[in-house]
Gaussian input, Z-matrix of N, CA and C with variables (Angstrom, degrees):
# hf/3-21g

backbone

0 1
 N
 C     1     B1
 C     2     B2     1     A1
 N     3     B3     2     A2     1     D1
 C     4     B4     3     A3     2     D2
 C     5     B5     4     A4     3     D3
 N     6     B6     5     A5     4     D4
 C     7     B7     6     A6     5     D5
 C     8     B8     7     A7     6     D6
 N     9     B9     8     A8     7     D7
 C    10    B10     9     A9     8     D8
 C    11    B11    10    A10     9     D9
 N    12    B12    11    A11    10    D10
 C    13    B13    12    A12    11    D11
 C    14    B14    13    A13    12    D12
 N    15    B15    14    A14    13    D13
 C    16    B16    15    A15    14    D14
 C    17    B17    16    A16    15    D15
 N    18    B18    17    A17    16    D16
 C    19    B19    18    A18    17    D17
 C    20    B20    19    A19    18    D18
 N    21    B21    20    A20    19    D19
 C    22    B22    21    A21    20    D20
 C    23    B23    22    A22    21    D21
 N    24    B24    23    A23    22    D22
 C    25    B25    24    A24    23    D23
 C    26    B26    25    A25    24    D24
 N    27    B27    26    A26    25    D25
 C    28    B28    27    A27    26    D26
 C    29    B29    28    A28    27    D27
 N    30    B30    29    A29    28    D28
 C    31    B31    30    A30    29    D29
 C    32    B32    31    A31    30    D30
 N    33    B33    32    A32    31    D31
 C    34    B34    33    A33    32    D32
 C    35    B35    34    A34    33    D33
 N    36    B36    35    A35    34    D34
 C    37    B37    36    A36    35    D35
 C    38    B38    37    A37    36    D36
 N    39    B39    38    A38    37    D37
 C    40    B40    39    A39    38    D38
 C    41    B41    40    A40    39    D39
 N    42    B42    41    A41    40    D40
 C    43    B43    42    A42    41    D41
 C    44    B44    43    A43    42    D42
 N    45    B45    44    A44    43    D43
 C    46    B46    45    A45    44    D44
 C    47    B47    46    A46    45    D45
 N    48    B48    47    A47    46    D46
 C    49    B49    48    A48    47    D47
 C    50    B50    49    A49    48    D48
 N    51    B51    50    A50    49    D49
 C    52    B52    51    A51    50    D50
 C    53    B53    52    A52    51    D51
 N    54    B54    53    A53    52    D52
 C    55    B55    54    A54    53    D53
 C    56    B56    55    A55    54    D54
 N    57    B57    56    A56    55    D55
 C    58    B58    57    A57    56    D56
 C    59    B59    58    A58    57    D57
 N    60    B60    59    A59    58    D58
 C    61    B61    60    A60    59    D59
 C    62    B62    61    A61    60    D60
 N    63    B63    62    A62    61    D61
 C    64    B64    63    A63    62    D62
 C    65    B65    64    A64    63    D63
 N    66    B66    65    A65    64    D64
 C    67    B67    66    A66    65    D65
 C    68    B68    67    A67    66    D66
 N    69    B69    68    A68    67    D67
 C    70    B70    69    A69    68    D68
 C    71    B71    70    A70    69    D69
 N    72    B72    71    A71    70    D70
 C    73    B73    72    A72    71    D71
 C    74    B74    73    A73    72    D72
 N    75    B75    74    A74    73    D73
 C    76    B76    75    A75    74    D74
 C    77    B77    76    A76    75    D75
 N    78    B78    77    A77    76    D76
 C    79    B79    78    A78    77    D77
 C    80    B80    79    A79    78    D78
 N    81    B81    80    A80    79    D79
 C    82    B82    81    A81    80    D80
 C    83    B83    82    A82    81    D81
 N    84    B84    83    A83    82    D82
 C    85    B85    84    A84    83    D83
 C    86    B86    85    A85    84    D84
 N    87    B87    86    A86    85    D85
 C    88    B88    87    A87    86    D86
 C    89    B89    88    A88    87    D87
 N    90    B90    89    A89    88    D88
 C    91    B91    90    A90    89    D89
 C    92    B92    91    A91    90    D90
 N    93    B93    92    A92    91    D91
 C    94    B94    93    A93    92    D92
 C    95    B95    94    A94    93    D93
 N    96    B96    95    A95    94    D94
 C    97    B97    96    A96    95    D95
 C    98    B98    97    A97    96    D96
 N    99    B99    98    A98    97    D97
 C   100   B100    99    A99    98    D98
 C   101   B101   100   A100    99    D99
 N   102   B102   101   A101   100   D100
 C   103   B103   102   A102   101   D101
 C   104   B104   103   A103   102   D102
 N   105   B105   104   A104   103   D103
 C   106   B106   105   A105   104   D104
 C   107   B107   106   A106   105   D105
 N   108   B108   107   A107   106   D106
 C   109   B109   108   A108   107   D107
 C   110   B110   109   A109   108   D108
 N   111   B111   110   A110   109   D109
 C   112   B112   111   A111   110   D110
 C   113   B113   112   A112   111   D111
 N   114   B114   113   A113   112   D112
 C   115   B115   114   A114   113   D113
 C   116   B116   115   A115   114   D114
 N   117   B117   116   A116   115   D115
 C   118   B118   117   A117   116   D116
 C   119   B119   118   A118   117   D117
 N   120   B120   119   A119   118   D118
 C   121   B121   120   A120   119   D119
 C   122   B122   121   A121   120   D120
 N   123   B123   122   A122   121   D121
 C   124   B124   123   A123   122   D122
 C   125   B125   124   A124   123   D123
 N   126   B126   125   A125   124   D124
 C   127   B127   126   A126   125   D125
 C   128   B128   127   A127   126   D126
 N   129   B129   128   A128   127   D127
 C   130   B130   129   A129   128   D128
 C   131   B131   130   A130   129   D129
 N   132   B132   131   A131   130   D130
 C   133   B133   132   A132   131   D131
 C   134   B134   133   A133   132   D132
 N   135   B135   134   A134   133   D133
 C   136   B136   135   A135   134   D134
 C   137   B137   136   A136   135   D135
 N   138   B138   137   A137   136   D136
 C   139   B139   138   A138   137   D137
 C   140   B140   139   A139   138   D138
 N   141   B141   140   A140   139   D139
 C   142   B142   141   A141   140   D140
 C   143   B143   142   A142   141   D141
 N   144   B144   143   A143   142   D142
 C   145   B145   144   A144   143   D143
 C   146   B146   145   A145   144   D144
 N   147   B147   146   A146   145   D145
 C   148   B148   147   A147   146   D146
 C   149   B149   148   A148   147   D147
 N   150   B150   149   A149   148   D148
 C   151   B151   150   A150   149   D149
 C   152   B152   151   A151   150   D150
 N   153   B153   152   A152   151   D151
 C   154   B154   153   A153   152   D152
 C   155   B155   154   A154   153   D153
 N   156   B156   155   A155   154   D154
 C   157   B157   156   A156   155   D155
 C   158   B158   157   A157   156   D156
 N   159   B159   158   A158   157   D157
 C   160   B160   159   A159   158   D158
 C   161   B161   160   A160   159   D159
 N   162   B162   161   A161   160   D160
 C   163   B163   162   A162   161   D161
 C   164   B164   163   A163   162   D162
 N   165   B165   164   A164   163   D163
 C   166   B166   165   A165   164   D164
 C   167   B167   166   A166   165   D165
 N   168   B168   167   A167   166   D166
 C   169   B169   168   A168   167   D167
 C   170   B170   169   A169   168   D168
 N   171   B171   170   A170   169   D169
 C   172   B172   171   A171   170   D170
 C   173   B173   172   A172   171   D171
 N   174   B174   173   A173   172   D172
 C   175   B175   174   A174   173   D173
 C   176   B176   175   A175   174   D174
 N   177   B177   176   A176   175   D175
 C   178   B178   177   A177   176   D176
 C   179   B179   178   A178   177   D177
 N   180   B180   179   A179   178   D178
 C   181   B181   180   A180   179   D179
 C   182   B182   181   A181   180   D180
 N   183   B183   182   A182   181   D181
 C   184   B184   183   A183   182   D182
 C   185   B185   184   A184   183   D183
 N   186   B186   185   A185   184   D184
 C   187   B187   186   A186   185   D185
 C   188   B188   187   A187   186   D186
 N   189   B189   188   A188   187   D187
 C   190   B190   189   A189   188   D188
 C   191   B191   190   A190   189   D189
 N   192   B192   191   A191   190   D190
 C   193   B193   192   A192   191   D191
 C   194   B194   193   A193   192   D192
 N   195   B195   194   A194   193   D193
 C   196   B196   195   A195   194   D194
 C   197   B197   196   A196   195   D195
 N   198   B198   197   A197   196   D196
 C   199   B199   198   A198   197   D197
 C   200   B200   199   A199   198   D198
 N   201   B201   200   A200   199   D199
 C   202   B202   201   A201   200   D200
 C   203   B203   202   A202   201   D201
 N   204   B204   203   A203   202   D202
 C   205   B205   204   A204   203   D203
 C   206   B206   205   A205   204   D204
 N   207   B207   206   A206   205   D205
 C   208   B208   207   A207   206   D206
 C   209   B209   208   A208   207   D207
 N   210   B210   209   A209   208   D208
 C   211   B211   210   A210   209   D209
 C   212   B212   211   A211   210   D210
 N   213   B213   212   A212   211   D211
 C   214   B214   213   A213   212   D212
 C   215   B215   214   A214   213   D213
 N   216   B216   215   A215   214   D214
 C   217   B217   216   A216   215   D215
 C   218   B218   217   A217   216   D216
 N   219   B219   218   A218   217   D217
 C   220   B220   219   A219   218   D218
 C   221   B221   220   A220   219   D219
 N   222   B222   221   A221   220   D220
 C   223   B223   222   A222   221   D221
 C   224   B224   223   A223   222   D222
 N   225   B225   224   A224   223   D223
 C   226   B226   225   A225   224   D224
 C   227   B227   226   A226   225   D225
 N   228   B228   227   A227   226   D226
 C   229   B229   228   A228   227   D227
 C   230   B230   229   A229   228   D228
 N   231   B231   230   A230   229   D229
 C   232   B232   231   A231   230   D230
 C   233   B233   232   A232   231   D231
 N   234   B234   233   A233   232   D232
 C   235   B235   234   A234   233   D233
 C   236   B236   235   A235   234   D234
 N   237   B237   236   A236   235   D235
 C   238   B238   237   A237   236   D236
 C   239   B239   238   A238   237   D237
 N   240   B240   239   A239   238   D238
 C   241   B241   240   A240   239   D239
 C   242   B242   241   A241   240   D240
 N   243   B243   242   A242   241   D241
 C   244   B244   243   A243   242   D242
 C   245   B245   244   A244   243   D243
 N   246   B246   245   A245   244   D244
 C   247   B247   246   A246   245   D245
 C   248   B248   247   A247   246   D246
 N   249   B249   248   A248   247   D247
 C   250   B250   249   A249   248   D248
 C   251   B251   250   A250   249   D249
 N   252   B252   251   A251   250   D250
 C   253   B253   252   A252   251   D251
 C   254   B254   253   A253   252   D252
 N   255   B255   254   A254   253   D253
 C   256   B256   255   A255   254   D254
 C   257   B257   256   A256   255   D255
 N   258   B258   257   A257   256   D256
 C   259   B259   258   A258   257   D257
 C   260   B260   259   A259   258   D258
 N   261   B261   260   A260   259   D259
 C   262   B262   261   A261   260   D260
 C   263   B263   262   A262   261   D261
 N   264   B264   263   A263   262   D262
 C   265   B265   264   A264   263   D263
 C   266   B266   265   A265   264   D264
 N   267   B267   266   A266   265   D265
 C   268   B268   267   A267   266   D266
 C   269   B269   268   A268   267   D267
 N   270   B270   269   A269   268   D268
 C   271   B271   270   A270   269   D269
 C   272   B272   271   A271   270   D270
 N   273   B273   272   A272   271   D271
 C   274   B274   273   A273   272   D272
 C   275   B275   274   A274   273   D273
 N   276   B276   275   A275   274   D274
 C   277   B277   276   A276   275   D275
 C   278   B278   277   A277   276   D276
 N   279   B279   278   A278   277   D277
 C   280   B280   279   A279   278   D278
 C   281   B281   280   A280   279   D279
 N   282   B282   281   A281   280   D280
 C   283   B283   282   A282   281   D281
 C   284   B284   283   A283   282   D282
 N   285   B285   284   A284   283   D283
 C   286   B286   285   A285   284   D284
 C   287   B287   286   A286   285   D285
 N   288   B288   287   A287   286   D286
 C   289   B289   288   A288   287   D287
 C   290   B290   289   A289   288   D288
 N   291   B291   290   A290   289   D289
 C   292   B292   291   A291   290   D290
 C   293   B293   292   A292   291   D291

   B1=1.4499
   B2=1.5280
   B3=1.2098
   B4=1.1537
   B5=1.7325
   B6=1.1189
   B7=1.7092
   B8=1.7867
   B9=0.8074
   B10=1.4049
   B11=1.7179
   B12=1.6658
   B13=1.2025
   B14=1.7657
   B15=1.4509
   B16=1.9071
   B17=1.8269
   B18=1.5512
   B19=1.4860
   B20=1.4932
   B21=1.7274
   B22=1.3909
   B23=1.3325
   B24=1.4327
   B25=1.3907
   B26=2.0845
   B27=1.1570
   B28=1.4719
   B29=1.4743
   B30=1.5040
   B31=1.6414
   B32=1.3866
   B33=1.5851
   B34=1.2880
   B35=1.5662
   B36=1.5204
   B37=1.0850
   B38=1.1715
   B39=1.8864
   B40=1.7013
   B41=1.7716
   B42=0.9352
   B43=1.4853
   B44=1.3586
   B45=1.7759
   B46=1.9777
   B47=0.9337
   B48=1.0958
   B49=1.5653
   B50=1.1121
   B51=1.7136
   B52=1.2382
   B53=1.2426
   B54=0.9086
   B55=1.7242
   B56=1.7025
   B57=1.3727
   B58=1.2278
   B59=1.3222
   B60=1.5857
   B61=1.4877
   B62=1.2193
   B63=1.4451
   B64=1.2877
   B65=1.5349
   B66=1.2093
   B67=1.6467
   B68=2.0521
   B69=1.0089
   B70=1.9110
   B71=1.0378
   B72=1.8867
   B73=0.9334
   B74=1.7525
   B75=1.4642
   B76=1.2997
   B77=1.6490
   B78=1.4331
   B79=1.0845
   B80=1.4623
   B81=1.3738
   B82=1.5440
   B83=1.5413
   B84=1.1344
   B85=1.4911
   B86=1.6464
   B87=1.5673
   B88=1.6598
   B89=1.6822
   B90=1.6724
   B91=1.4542
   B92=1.5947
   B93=1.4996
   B94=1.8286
   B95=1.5787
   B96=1.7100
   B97=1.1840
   B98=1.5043
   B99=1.3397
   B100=1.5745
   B101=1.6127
   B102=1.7319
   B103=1.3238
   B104=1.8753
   B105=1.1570
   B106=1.6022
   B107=1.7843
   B108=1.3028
   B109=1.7400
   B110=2.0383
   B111=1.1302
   B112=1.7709
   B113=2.1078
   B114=1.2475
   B115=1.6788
   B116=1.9381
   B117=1.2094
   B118=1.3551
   B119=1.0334
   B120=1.5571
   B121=1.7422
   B122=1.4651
   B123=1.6270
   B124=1.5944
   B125=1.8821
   B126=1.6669
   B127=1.2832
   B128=1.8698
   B129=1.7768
   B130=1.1923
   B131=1.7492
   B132=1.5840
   B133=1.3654
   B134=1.4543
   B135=1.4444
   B136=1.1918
   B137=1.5097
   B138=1.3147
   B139=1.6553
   B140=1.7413
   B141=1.5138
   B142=1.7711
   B143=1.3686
   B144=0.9758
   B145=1.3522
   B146=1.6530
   B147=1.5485
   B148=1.5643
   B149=1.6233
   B150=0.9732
   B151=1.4894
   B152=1.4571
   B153=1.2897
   B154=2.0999
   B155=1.1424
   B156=1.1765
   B157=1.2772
   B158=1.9064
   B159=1.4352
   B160=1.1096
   B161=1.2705
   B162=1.3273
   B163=1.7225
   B164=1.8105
   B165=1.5550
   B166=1.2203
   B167=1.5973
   B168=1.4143
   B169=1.4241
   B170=1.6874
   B171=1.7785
   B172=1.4433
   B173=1.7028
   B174=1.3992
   B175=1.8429
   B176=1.3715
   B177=1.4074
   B178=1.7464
   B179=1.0972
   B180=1.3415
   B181=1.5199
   B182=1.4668
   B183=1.6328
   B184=1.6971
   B185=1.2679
   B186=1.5152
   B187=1.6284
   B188=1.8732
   B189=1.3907
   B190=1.8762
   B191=1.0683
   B192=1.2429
   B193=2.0506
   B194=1.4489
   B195=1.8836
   B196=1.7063
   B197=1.4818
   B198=1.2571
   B199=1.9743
   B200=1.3757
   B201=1.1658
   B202=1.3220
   B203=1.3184
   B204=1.4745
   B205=1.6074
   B206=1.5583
   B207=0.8102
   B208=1.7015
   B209=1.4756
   B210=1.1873
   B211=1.5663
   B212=1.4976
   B213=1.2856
   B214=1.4209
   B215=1.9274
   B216=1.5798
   B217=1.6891
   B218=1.5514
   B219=1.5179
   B220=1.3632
   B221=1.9858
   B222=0.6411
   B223=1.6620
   B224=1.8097
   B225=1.6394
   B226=1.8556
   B227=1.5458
   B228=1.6633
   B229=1.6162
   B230=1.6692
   B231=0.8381
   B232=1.9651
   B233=1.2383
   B234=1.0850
   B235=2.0165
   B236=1.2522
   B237=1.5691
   B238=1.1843
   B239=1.8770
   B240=1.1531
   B241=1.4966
   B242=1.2048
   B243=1.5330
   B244=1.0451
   B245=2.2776
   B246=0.8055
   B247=1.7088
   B248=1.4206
   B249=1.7028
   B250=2.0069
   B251=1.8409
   B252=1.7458
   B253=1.3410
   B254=1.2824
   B255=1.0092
   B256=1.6141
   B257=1.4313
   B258=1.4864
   B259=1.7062
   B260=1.2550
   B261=0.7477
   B262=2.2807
   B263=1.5100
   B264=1.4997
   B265=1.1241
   B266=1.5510
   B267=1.2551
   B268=1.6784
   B269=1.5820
   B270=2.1685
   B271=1.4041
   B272=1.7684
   B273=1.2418
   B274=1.5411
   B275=1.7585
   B276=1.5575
   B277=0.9728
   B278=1.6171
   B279=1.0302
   B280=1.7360
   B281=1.2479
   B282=1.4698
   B283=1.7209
   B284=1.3955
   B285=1.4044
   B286=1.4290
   B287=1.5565
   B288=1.3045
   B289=1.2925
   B290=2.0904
   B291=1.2540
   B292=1.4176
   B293=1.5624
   A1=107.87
   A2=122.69
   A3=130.75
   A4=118.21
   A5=141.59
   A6=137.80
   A7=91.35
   A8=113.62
   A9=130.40
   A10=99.51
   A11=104.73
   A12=109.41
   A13=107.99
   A14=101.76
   A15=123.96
   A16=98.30
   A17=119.54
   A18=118.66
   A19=111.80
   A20=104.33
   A21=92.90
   A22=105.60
   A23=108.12
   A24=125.32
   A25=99.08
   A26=117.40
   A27=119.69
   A28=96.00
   A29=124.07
   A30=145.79
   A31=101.69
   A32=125.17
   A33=129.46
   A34=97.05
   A35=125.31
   A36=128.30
   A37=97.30
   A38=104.12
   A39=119.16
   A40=94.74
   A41=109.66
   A42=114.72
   A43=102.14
   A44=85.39
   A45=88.14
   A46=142.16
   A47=145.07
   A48=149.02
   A49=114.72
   A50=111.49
   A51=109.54
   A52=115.39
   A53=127.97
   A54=141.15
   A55=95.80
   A56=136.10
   A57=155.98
   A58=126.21
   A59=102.83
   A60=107.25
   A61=102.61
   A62=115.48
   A63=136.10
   A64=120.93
   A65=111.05
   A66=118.05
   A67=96.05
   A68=102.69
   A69=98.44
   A70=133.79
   A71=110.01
   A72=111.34
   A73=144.88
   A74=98.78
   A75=116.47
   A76=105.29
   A77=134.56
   A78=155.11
   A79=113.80
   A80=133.73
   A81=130.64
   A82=115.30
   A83=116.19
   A84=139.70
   A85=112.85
   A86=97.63
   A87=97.85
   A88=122.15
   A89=110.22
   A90=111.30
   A91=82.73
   A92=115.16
   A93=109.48
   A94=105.20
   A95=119.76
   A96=106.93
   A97=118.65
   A98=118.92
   A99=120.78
   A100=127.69
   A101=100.55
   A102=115.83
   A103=95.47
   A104=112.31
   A105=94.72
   A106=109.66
   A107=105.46
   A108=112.57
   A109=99.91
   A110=101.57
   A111=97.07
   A112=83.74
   A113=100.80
   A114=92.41
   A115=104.32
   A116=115.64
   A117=134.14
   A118=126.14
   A119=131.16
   A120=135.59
   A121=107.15
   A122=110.15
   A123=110.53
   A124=87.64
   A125=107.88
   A126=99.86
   A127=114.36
   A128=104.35
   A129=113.67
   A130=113.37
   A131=107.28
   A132=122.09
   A133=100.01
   A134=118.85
   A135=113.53
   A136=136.22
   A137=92.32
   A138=130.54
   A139=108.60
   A140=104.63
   A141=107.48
   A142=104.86
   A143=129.57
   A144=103.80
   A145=118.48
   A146=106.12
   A147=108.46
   A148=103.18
   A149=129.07
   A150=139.99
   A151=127.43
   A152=105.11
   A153=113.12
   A154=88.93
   A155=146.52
   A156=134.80
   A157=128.91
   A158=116.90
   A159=96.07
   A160=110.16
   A161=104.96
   A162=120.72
   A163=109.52
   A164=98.72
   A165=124.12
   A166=146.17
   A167=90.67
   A168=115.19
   A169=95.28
   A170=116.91
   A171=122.73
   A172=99.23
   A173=87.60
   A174=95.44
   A175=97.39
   A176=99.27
   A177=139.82
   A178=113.27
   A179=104.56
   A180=114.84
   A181=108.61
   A182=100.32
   A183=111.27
   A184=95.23
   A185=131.50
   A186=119.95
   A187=103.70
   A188=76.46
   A189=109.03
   A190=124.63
   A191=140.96
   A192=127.33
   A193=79.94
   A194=75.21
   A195=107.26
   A196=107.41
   A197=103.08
   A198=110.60
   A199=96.90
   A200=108.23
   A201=139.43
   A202=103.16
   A203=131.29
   A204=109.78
   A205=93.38
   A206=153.52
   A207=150.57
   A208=128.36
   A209=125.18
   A210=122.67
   A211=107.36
   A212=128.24
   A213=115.22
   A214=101.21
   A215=89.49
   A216=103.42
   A217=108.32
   A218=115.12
   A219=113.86
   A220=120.03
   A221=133.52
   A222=113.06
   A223=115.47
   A224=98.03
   A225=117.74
   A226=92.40
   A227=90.01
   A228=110.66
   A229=91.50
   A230=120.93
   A231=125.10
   A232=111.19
   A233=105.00
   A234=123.65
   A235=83.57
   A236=105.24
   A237=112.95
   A238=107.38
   A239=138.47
   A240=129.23
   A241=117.40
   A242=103.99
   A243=107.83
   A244=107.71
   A245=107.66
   A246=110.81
   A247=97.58
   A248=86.69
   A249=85.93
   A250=94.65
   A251=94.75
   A252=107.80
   A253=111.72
   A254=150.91
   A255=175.62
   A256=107.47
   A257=89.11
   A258=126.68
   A259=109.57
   A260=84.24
   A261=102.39
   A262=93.42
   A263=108.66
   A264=135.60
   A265=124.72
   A266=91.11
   A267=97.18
   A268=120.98
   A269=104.96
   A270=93.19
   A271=81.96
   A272=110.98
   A273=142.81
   A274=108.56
   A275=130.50
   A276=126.34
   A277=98.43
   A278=138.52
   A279=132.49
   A280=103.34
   A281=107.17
   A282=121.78
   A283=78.76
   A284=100.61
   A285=127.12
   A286=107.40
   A287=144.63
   A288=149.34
   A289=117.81
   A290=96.93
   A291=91.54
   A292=114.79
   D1=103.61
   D2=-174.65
   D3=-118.28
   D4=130.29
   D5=-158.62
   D6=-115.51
   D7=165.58
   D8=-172.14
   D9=-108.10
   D10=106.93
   D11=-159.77
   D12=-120.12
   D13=11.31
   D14=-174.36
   D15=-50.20
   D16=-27.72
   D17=-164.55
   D18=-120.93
   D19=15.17
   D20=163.79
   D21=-83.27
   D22=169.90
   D23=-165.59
   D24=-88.59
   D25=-25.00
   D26=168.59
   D27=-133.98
   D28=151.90
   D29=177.81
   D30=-152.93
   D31=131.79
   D32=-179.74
   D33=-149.50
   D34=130.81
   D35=158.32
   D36=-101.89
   D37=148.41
   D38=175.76
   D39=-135.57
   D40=168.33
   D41=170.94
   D42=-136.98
   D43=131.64
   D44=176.47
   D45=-64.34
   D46=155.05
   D47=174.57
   D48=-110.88
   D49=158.07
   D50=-173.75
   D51=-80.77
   D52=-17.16
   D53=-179.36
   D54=-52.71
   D55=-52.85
   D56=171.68
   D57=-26.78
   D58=-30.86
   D59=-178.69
   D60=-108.78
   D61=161.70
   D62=171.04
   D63=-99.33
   D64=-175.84
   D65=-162.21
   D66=-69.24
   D67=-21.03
   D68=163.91
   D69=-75.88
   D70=0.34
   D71=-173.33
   D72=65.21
   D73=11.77
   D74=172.30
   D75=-135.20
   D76=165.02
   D77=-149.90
   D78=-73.52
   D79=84.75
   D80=-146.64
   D81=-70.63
   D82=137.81
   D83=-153.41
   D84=-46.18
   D85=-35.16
   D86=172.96
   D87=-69.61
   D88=-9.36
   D89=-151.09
   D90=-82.81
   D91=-53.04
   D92=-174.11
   D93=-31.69
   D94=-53.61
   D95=-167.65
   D96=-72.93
   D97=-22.86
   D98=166.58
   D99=-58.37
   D100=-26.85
   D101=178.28
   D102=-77.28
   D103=-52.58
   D104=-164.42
   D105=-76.30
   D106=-15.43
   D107=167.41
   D108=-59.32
   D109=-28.95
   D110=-162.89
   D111=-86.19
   D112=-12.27
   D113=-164.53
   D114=-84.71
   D115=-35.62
   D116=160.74
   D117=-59.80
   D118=-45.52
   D119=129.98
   D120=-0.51
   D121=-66.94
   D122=-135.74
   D123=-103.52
   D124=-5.68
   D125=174.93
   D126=-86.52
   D127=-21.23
   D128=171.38
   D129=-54.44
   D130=-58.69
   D131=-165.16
   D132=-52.55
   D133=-45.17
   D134=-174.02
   D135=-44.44
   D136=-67.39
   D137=162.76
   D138=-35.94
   D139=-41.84
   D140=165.86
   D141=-97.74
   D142=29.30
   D143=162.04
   D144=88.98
   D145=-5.58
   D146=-172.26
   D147=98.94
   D148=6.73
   D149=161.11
   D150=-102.07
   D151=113.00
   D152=-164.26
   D153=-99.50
   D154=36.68
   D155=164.13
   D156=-103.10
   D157=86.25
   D158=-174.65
   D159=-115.55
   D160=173.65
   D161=-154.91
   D162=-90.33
   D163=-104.86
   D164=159.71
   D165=-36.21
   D166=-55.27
   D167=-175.27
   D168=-126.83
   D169=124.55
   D170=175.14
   D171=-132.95
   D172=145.37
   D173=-174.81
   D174=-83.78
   D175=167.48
   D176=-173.13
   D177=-150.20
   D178=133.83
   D179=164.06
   D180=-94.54
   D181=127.14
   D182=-167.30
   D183=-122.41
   D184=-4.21
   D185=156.52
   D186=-179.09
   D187=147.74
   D188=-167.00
   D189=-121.63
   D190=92.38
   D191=169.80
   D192=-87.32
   D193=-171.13
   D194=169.68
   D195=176.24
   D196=131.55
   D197=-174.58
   D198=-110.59
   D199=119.16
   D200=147.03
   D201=-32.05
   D202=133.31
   D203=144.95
   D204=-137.99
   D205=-68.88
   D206=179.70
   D207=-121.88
   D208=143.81
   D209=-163.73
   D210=-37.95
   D211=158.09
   D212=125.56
   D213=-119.02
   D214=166.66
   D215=-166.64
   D216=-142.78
   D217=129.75
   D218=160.54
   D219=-15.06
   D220=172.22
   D221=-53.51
   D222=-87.34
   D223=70.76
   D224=178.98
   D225=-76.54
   D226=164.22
   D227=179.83
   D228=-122.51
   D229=126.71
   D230=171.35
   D231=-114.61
   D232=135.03
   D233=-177.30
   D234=-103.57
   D235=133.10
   D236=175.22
   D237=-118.21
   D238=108.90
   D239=158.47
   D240=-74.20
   D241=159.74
   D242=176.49
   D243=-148.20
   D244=127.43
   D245=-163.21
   D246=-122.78
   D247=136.67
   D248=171.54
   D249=-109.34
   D250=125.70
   D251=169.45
   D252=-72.44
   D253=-68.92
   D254=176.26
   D255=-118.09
   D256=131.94
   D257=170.30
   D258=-121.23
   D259=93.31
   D260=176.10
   D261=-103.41
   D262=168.27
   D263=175.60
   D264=-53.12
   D265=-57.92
   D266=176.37
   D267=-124.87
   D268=30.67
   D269=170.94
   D270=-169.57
   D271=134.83
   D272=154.86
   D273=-63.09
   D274=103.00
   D275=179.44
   D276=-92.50
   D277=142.70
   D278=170.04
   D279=-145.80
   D280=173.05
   D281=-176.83
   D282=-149.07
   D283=135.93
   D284=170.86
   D285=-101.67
   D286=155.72
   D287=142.96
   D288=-108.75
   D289=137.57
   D290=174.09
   D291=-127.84

């Protein structure tokens, strides 16, 4: 199941590791959110130009879900998107896909 991800505004393939899964044998629940933390990274750099350096004003994440819908398992490759819904002044709204 693959989505057509050519017009998100960030796209990153990673490939899993085994380190990644847990004793269930599927991909442990914190790693999705580490993957879309690496997806916000590359949405920061962008936005500067390829420069992670900020001064004054530094972002935060002030809130996070995430839906489950089916395992992933060593050794998957995940495309991760990432879309900015709203650009407000003093907050980046986005939806990530994994």
């Amino acid at each position: 199941m693959t989505e057509n991800t050519s017009d998100s505004y960030v796209t990153l393939e990673l490939t899993v590791q085994w380190g990644n899964m847990d004793a269930a044998q599927h991909v442990n629940n914190t790693v999705y959110l580490r993957w879309m933390e690496s997806a916000r990274i590359e949405m920061f750099k962008k936005m500067h130009g390829g420069d992670f350096k900020f001064r004054k004003i530094v972002p935060i994440l002030a809130w996070q879900d995430c839906k489950y819908i089916f395992p992933v398992t060593y050794p998957d490759t995940v495309v991760i998107s990432l879309d900015i819904i709203e650009l407000m002044e003093d907050r980046v709204l986005c939806e990530g896909k994994i």
